[in-house]
Residue frames relative to the residue before (quaternion, step in Angstrom):
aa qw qx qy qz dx dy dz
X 1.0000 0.0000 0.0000 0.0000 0.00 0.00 0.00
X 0.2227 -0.7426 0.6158 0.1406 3.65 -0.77 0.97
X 0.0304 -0.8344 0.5496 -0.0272 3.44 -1.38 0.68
X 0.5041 -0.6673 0.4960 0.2337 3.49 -0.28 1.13
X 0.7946 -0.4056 0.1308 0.4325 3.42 -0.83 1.20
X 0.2595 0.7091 -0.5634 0.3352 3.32 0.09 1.90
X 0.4115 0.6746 -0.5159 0.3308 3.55 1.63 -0.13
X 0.6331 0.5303 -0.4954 0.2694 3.70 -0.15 -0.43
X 0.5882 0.6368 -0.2049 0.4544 3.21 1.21 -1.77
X 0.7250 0.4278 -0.2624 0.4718 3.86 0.40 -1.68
X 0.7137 0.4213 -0.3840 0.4071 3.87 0.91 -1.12
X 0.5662 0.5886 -0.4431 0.3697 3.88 0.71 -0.36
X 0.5926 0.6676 -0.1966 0.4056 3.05 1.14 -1.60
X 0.6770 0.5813 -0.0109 0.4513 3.22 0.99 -1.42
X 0.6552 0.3647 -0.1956 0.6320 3.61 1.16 -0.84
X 0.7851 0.2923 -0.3539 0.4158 3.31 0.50 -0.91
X 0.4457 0.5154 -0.5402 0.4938 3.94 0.89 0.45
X 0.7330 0.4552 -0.4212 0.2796 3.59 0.44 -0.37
X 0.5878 0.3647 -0.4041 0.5985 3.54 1.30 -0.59
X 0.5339 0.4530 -0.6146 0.3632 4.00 -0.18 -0.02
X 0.5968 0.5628 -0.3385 0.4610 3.66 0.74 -1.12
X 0.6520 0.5343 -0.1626 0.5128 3.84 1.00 -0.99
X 0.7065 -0.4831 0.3013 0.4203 3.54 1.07 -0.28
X 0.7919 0.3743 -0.2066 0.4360 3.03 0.92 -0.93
X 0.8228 -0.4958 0.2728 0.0527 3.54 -0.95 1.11
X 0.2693 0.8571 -0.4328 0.0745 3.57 0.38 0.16
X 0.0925 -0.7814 0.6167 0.0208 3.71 -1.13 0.72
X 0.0426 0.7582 -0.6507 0.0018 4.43 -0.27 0.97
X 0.4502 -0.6551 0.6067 -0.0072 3.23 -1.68 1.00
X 0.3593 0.8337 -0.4193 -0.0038 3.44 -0.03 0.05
X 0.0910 -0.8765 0.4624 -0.0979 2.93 -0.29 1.71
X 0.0941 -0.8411 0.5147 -0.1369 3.67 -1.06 0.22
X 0.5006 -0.6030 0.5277 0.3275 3.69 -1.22 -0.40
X 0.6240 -0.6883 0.1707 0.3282 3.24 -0.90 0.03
X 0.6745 0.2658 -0.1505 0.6721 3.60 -0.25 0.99
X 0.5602 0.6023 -0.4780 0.3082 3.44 0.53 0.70
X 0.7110 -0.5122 0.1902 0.4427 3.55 1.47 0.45
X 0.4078 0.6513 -0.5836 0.2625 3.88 1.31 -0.43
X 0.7157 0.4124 -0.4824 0.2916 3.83 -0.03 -0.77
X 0.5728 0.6034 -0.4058 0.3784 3.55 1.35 -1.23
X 0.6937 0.4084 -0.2857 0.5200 3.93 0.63 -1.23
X 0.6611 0.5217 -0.4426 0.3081 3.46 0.49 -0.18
X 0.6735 0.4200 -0.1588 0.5871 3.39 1.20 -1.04
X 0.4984 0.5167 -0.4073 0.5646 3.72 1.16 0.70
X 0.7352 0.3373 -0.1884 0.5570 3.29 1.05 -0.56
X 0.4132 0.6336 -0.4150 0.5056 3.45 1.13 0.06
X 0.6767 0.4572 -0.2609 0.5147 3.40 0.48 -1.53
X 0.6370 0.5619 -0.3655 0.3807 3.79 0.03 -1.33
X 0.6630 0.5492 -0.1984 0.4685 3.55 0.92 -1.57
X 0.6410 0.5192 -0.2651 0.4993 3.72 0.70 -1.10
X 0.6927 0.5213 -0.1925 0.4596 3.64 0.89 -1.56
X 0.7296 0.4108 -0.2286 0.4966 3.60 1.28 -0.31
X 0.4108 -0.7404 0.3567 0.3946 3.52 1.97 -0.15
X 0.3636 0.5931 -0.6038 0.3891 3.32 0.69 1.76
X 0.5709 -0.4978 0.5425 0.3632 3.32 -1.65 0.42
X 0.0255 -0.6909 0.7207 0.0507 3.70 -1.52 0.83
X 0.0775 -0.7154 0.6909 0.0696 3.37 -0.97 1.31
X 0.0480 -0.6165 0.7645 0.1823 3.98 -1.16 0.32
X 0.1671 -0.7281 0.6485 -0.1464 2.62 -1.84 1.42
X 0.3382 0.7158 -0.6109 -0.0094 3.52 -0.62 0.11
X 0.7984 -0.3301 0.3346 0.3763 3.37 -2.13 -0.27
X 0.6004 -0.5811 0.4757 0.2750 2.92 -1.57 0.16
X 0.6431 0.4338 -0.3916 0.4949 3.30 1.56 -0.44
X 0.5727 0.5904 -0.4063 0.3979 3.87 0.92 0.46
X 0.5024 0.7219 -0.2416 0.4100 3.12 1.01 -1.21
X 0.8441 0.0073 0.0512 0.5337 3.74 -0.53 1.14
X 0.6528 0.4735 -0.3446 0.4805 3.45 1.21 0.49
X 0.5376 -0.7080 0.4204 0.1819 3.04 -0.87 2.02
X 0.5992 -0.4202 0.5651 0.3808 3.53 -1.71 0.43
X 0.7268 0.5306 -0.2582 0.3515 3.26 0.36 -1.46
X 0.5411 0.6606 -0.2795 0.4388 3.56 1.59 -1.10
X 0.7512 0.3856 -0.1882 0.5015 3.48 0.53 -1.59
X 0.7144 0.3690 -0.3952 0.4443 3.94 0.49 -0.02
X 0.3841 -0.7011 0.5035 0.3276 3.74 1.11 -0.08
């Protein structure tokens, strides 16, 4: 998957899976507006993680769940 200036984001992401793998813990936030790509870089980094033989859980709210695109823009 190619992404327009998301390398910084994926390489942090990316380091800080390696020290969790290493023992140490790790916890990323990734926040934004809407439609600015967080789900797109997330699920880039999902793969990477899998490809390296981590666990990927996706997760959201309950107030997403089953809620149309078309819903959230009115």
């Amino acid at each position: 998957m190619t992404l327009m200036e998301r390398d910084g984001a994926l390489a942090l992401m990316s380091s800080l899976l390696a020290e969790s793998s290493s023992g140490r813990g790790r916890t990323v936030v990734v926040a934004g507006g809407i439609a600015l790509g967080k789900s797109t870089v997330l699920q880039a980094f999902a793969e990477r993680a899998v490809a390296c033989g981590a666990l990927a859980w996706r997760l959201s709210s309950v107030v997403e769940r089953g809620l149309e695109l078309a819903d959230a823009f009115g």
